[in-house]
DRENBA-597472 format. One line per field, with one value per atom (N, C-alpha, C, CB): atom name; x, y, z; residue in three letters; residue number from 0. Coordinates in steps of 0.02 Angstrom, whole numbers. Glycine has a CB too. Layout:
REM DRENBA-597472
site [CA  ...]
x [X  ...]
y [Y  ...]
z [Z  ...]
code [Ala  ...]
pos [NUM  ...]
//
This chain:
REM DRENBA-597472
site [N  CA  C  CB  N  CA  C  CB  N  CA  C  CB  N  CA  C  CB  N  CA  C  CB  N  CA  C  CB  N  CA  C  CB  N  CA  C  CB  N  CA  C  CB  N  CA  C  CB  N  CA  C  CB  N  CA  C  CB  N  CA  C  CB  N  CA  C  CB  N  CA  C  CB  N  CA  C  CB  N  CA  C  CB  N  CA  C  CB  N  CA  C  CB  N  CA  C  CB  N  CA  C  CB  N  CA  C  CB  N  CA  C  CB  N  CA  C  CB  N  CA  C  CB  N  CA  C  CB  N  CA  C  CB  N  CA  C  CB  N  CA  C  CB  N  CA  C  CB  N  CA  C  CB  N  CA  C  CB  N  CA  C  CB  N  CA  C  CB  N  CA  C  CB  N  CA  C  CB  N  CA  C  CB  N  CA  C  CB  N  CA  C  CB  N  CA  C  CB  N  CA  C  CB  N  CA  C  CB  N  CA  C  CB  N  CA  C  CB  N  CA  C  CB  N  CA  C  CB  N  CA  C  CB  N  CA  C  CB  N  CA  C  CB  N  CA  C  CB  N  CA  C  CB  N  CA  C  CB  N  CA  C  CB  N  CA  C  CB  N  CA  C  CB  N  CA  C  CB  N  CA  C  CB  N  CA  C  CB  N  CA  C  CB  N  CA  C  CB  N  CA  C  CB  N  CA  C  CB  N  CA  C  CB  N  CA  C  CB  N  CA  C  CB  N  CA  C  CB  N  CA  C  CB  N  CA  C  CB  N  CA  C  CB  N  CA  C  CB  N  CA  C  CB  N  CA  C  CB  N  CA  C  CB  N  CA  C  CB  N  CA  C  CB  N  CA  C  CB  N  CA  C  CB  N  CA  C  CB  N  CA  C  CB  N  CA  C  CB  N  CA  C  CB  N  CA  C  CB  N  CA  C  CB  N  CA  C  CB  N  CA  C  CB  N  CA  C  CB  N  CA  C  CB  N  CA  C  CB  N  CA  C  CB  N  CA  C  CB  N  CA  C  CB  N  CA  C  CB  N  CA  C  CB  N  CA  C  CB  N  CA  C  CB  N  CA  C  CB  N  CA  C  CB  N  CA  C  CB  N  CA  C  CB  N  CA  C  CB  N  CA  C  CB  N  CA  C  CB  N  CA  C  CB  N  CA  C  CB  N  CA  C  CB  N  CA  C  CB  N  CA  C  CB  N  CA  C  CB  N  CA  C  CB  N  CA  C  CB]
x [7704  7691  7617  7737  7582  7506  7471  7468  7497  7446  7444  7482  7498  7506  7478  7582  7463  7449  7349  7501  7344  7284  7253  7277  7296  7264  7280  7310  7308  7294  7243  7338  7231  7165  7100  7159  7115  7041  7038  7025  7098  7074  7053  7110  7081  7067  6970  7111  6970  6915  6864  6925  6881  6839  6819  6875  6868  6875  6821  6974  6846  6790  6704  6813  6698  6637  6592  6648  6645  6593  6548  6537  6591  6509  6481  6518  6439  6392  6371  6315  6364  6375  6278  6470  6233  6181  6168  6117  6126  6130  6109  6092  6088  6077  6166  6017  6195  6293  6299  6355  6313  6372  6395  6338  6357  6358  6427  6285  6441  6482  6540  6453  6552  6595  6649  6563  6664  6733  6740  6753  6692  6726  6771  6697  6722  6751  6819  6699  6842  6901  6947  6907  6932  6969  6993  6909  6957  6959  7013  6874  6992  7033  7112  6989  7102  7190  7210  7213  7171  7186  7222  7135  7193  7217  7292  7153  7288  7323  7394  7286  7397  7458  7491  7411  7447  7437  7495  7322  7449  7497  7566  7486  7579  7648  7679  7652  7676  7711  7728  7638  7698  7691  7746  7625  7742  7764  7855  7712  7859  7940  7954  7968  7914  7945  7929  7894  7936  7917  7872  7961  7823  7768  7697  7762  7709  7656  7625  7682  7569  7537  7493  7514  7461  7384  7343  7354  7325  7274  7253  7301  7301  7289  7278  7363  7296  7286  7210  7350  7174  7123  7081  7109  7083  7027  7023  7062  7074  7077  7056  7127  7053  7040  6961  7104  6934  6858  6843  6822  6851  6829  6826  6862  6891  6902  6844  6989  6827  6802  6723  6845  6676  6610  6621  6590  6654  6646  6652  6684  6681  6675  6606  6745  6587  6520  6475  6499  6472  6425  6424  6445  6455  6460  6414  6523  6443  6406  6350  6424  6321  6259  6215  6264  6261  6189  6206  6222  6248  6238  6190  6301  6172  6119  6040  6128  6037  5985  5973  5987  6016  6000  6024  6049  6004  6024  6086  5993  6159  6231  6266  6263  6237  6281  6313  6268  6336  6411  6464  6413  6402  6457  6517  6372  6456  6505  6553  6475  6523  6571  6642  6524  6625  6697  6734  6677  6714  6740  6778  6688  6722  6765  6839  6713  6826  6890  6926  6902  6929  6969  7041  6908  6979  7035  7043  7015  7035  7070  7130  7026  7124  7180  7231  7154  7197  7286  7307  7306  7269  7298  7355  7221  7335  7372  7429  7339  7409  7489  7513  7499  7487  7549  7588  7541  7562  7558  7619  7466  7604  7641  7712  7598  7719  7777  7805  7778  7787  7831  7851  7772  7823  7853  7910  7778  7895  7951  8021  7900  8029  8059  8093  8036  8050  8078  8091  7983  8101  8130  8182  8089  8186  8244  8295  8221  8270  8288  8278  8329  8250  8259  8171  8311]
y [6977  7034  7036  7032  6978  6988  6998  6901  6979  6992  7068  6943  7096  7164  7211  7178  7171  7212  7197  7159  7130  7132  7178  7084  7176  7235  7308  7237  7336  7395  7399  7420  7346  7364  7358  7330  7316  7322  7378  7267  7421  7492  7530  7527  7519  7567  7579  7527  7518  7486  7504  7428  7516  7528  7608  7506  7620  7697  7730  7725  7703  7720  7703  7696  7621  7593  7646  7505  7659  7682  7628  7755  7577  7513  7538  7422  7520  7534  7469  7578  7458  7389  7417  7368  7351  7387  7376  7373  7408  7430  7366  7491  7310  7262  7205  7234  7216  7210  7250  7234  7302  7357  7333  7446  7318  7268  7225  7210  7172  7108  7132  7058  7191  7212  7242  7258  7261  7259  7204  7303  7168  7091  7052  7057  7057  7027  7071  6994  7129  7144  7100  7229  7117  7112  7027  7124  6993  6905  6911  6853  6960  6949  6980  6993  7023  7041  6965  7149  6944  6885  6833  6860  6819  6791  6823  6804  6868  6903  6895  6984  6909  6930  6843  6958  6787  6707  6695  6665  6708  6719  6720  6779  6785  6818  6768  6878  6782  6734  6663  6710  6622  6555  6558  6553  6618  6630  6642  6710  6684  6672  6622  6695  6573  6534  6455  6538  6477  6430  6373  6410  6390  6333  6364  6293  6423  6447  6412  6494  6399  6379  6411  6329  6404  6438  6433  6426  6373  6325  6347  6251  6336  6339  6417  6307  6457  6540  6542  6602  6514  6534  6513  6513  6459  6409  6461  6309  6467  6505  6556  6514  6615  6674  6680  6708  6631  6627  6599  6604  6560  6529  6564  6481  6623  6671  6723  6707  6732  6797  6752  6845  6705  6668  6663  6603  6623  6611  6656  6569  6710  6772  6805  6841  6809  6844  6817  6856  6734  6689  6704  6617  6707  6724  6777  6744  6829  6906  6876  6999  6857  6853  6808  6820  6760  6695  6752  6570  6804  6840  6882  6881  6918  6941  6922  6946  6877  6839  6800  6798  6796  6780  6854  6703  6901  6977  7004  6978  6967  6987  6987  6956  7018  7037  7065  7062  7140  7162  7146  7199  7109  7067  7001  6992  6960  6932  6970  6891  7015  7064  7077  7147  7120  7136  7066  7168  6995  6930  6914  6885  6911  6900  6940  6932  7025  7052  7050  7076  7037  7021  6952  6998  6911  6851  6850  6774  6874  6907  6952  6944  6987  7044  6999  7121  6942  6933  6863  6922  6857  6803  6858  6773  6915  6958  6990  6994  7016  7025  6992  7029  6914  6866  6851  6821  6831  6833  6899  6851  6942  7011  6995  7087  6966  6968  6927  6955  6873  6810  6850  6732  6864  6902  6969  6939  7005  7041  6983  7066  6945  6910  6870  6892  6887  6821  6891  6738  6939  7000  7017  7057  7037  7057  6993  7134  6959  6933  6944  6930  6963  6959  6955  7020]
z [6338  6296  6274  6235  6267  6227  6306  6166  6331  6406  6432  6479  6408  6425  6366  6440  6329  6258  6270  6160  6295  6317  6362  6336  6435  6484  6439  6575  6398  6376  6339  6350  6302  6266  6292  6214  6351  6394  6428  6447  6449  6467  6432  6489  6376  6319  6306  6242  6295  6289  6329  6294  6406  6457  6450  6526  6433  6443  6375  6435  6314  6273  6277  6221  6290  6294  6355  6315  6420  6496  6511  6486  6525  6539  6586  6566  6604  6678  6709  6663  6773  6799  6834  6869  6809  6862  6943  6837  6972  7026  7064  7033  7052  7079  7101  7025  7047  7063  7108  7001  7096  7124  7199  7130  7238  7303  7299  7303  7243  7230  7208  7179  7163  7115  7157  7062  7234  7257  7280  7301  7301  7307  7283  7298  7208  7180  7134  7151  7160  7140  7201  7135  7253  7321  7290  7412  7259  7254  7198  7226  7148  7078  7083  7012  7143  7147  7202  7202  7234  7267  7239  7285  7181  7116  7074  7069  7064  7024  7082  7003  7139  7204  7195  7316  7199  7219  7140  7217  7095  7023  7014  6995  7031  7047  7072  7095  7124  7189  7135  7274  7138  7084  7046  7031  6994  6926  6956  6880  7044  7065  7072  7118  7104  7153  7084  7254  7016  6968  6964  6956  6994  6991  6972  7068  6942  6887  6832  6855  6848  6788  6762  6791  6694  6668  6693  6619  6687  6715  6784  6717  6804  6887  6900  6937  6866  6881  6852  6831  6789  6768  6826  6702  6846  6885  6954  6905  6972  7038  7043  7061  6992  6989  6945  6957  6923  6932  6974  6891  7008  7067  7120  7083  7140  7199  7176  7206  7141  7124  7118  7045  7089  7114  7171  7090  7210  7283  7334  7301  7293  7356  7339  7353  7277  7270  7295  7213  7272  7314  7385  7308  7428  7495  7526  7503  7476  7510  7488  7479  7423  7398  7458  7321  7465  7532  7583  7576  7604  7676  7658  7710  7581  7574  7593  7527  7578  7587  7655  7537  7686  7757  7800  7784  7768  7814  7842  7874  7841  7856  7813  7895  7745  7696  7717  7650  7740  7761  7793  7784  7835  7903  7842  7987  7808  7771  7727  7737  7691  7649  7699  7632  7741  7791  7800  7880  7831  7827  7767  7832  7711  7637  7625  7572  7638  7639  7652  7645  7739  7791  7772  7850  7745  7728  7659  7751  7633  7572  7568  7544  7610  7619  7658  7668  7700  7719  7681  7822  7636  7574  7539  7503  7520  7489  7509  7475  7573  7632  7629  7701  7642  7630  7584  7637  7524  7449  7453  7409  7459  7442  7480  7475  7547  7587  7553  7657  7523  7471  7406  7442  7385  7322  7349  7273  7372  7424  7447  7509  7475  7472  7414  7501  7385  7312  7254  7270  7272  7239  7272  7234  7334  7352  7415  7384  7420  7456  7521  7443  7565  7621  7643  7646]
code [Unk  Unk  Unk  Unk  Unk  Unk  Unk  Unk  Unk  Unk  Unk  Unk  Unk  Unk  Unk  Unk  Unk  Unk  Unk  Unk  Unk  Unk  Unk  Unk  Unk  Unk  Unk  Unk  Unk  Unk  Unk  Unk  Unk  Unk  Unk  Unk  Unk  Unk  Unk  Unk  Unk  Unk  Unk  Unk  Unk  Unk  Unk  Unk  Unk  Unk  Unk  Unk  Unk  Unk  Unk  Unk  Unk  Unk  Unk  Unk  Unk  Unk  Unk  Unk  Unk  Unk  Unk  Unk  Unk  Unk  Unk  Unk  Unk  Unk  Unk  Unk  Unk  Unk  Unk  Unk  Unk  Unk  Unk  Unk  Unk  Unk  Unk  Unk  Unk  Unk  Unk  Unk  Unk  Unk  Unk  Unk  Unk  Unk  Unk  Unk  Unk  Unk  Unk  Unk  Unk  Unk  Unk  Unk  Unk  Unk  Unk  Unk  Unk  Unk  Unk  Unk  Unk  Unk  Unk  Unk  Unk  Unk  Unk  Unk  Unk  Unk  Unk  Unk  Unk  Unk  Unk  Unk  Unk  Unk  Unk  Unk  Unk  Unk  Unk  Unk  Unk  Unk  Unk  Unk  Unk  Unk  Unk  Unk  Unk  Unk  Unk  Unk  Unk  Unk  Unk  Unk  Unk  Unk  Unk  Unk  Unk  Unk  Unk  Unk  Unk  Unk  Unk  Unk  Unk  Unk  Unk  Unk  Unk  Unk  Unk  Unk  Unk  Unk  Unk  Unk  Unk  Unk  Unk  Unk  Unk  Unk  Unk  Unk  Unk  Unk  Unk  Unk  Unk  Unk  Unk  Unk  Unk  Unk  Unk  Unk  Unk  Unk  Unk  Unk  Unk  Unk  Unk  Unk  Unk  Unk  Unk  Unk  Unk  Unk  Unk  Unk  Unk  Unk  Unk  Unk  Unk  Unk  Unk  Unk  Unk  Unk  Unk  Unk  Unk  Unk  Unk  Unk  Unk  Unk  Unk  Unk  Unk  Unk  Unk  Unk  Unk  Unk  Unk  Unk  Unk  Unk  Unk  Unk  Unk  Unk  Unk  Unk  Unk  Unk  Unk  Unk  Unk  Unk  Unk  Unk  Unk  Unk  Unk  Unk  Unk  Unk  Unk  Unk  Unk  Unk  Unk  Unk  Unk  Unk  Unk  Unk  Unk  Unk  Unk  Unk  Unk  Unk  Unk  Unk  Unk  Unk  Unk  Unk  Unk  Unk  Unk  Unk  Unk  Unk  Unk  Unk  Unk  Unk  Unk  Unk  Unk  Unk  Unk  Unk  Unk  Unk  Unk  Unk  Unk  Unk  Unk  Unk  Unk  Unk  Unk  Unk  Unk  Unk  Unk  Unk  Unk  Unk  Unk  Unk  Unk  Unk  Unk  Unk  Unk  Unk  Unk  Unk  Unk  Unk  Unk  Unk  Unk  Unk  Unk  Unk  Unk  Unk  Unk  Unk  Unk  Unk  Unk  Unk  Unk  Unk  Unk  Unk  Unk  Unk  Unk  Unk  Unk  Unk  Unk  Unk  Unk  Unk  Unk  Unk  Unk  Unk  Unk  Unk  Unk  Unk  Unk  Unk  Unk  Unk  Unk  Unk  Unk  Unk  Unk  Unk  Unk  Unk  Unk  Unk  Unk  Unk  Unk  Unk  Unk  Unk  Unk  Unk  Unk  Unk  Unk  Unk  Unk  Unk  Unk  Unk  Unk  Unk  Unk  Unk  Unk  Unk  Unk  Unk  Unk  Unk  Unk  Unk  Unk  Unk  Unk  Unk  Unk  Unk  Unk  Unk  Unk  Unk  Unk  Unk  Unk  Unk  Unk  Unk  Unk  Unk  Unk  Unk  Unk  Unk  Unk  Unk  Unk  Unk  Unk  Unk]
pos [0  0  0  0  1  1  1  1  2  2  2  2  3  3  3  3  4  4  4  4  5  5  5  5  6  6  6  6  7  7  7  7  8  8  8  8  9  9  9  9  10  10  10  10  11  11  11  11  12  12  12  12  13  13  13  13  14  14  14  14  15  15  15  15  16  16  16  16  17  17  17  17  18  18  18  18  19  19  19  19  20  20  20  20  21  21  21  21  22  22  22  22  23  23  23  23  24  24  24  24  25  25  25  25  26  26  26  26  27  27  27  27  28  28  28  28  29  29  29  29  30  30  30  30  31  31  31  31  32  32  32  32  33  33  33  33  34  34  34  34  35  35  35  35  36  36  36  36  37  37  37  37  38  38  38  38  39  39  39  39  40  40  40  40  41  41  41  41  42  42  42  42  43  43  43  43  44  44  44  44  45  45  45  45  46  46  46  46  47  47  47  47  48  48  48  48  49  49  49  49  50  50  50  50  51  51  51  51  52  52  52  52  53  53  53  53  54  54  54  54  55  55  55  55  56  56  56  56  57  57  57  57  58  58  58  58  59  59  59  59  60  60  60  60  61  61  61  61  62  62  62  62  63  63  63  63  64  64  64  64  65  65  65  65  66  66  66  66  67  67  67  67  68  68  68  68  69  69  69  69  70  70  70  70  71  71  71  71  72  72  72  72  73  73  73  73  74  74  74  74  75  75  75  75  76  76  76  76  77  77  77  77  78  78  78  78  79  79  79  79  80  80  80  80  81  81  81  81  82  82  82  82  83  83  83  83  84  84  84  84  85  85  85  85  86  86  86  86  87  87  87  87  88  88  88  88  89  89  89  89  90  90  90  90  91  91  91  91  92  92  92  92  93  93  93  93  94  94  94  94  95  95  95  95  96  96  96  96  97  97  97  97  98  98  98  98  99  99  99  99  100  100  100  100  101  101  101  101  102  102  102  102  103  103  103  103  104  104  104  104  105  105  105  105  106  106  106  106  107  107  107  107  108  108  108  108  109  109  109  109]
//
């Protein structure tokens, strides 16, 4: 309940404040969504199959979300930032397909 009472007030929040992210981010910032639902899908799953922890959700979901930014950022600087960006996604998305097919399973059964 406070976690849900939390994400409403950070929308709330968002929605009034209008942060602005500057233009030197904007590059990192689907990344690092693509990492933080990575986290968030990894979560779930855990929290069915009862081996959810805090701990282990906080660590993971800053860590997924630096190490994916870190990534694009050194492809920046050695010139294949996108190439890594598309890479980063790529195996991200099928952490999450997968992630997603376990929880599908561990909802309905099959």
């Amino acid at each position: 309940m406070i976690a849900l009472l939390g994400l409403v007030l950070g929308v709330l929040l968002g929605l009034w404040l209008e942060p602005s992210l500057p233009t030197a981010l904007q590059p990192y910032l689907p990344i690092a969504i693509v990492a933080a639902l990575d986290a968030l899908f990894g979560a779930l799953r855990a929290y069915l199959e009862g081996t959810f922890t805090d701990k282990v959700f906080v660590v993971s979901f800053i860590s997924n979300v630096l190490i994916a930014a870190m990534i694009v950022w050194v492809g920046d600087l050695i010139g294949v930032g996108s190439q890594l960006s598309t890479a980063v996604v790529v195996v991200l998305g099928i952490r999450i397909f997968t992630n997603s097919a376990a929880i599908r399973r561990a909802l309905i059964h099959a």
